[in-house]
C-alpha positions as CSV (number, residue, x, y, z in Angstrom):
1,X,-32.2,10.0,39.9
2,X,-34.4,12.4,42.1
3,X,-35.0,15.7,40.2
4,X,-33.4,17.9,42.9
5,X,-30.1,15.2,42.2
6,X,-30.7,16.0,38.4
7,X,-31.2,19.7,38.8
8,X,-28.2,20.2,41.0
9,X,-26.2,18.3,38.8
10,X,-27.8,20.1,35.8
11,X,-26.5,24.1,37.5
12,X,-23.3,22.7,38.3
13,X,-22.7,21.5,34.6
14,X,-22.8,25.1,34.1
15,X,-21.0,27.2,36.3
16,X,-18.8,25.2,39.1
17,X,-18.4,21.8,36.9
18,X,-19.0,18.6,38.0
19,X,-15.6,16.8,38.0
20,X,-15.0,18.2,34.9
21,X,-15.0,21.8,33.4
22,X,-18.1,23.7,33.4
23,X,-19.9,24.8,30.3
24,X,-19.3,28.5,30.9
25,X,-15.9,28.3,31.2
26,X,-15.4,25.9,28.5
27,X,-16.2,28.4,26.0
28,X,-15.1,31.8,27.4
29,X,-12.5,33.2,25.4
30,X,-13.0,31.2,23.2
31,X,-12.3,33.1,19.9
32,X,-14.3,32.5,16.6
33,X,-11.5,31.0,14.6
34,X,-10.9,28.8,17.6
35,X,-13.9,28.1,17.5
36,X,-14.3,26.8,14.0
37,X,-10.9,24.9,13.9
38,X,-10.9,21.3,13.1
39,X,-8.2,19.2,13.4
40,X,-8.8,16.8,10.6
41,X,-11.2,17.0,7.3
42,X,-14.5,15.3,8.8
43,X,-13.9,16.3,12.4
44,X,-16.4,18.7,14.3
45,X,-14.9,22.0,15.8
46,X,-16.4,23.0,18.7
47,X,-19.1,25.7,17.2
48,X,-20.4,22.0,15.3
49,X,-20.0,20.7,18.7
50,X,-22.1,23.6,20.4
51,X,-25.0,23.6,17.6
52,X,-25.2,20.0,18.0
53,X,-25.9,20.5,21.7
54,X,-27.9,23.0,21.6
55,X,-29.9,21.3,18.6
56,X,-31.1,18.4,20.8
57,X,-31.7,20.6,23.9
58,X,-34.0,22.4,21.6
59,X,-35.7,19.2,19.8
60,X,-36.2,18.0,23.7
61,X,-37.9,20.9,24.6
62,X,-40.4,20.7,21.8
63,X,-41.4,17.2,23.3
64,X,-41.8,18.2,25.6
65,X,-44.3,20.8,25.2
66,X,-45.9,18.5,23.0
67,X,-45.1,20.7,19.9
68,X,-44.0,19.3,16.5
69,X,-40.4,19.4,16.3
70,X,-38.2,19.5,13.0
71,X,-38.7,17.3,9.9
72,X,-36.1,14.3,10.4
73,X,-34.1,16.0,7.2
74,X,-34.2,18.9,9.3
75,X,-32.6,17.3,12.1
76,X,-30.0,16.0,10.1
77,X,-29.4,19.2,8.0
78,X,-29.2,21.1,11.5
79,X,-26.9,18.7,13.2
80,X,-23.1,19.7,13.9
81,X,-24.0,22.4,11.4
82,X,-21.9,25.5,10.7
83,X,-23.4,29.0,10.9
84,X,-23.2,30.5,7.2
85,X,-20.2,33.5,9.2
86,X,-17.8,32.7,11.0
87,X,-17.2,35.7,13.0
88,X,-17.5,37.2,16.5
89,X,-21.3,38.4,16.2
90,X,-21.8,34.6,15.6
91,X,-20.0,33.2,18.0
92,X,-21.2,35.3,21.0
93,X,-25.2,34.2,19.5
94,X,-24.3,30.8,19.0
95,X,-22.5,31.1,23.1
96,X,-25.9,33.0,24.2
97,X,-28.1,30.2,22.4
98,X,-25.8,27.3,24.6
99,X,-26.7,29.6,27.9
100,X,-30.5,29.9,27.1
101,X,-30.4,26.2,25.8
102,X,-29.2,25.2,29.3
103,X,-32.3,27.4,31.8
104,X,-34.7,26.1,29.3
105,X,-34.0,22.8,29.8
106,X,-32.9,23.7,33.5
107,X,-36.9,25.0,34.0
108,X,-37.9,22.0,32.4
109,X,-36.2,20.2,34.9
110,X,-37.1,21.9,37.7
111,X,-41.1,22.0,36.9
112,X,-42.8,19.3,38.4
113,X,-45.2,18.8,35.6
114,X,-42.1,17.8,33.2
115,X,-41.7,14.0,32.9
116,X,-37.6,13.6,33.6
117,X,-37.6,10.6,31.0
118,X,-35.7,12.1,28.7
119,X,-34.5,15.2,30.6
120,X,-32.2,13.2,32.3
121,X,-30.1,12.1,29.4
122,X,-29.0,15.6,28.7
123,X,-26.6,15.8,31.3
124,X,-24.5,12.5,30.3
125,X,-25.2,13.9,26.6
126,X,-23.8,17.1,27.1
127,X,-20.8,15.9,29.5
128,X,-19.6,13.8,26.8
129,X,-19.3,16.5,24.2
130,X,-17.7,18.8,27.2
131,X,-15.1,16.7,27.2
132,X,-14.8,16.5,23.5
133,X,-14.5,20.7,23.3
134,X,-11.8,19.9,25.9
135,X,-9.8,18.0,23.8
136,X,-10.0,20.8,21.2
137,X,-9.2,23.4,23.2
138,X,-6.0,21.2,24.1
139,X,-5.0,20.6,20.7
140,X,-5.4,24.3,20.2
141,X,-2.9,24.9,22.5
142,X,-5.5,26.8,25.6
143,X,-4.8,26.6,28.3
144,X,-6.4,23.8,31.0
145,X,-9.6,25.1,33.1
146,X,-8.5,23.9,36.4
């Protein structure tokens, strides 16, 4: 995949969708409790989902800047982790940390300097996990993002 492909692909993930429902529209209105529901004991909500996105968007961008990223038991610690409140101060950080999550790693894509080796595994990443937070906004009872 060219980068232009992968960059296009990559902005339309995030506001027009790309045969499926965007990003930013998969979590407006979205309310914390929404949020936060599970809908069985050991099944992410989507905040878990959202952290665990963003988590790996992060980790990615530390490699590549060539920074050290977390300890492994950091990683796992941090992984479909909960925020210690669940309320709407939370939730709107944890929505503005999925927005900056996706230009960072949109820059990255875009700069020619950044190797697209593992870049480009974001977007089928990120799709999948879409469509999980679609399914829970369905058995929440929202409404379809058409």
């Amino acid at each position: 995949m060219t980068r232009e492909m992968l960059l296009k692909l990559w902005d339309e993930s995030w506001d027009a969708g790309i045969w499926i429902a965007p990003w930013s529209r998969a979590v407006q209105g979205v309310t914390p409790e929404q949020a936060a529901w599970s809908p069985a004991s050991g099944r992410h909500c989507i905040w878990q989902i959202v952290n665990h996105v963003c988590m790996w968007r992060e980790y990615t961008l530390t490699q590549i800047d060539g920074r050290a990223g977390p300890a492994r038991t950091e990683l796992e610690a941090a992984n479909f982790a909960m925020p210690a409140s669940n309320n709407a101060e939370t939730w709107t950080q944890t929505i503005d940390r999925l927005r900056k999550t996706h230009d960072d790693i949109r820059a990255a894509i875009a700069s020619p300097g950044s190797s697209l080796k593992r870049l480009q595994y974001h977007l089928g990443h990120d799709c999948y996990h879409l469509g999980q937070i679609m399914y829970l906004r369905a058995m929440q009872g929202m409404m379809p993002i058409e």
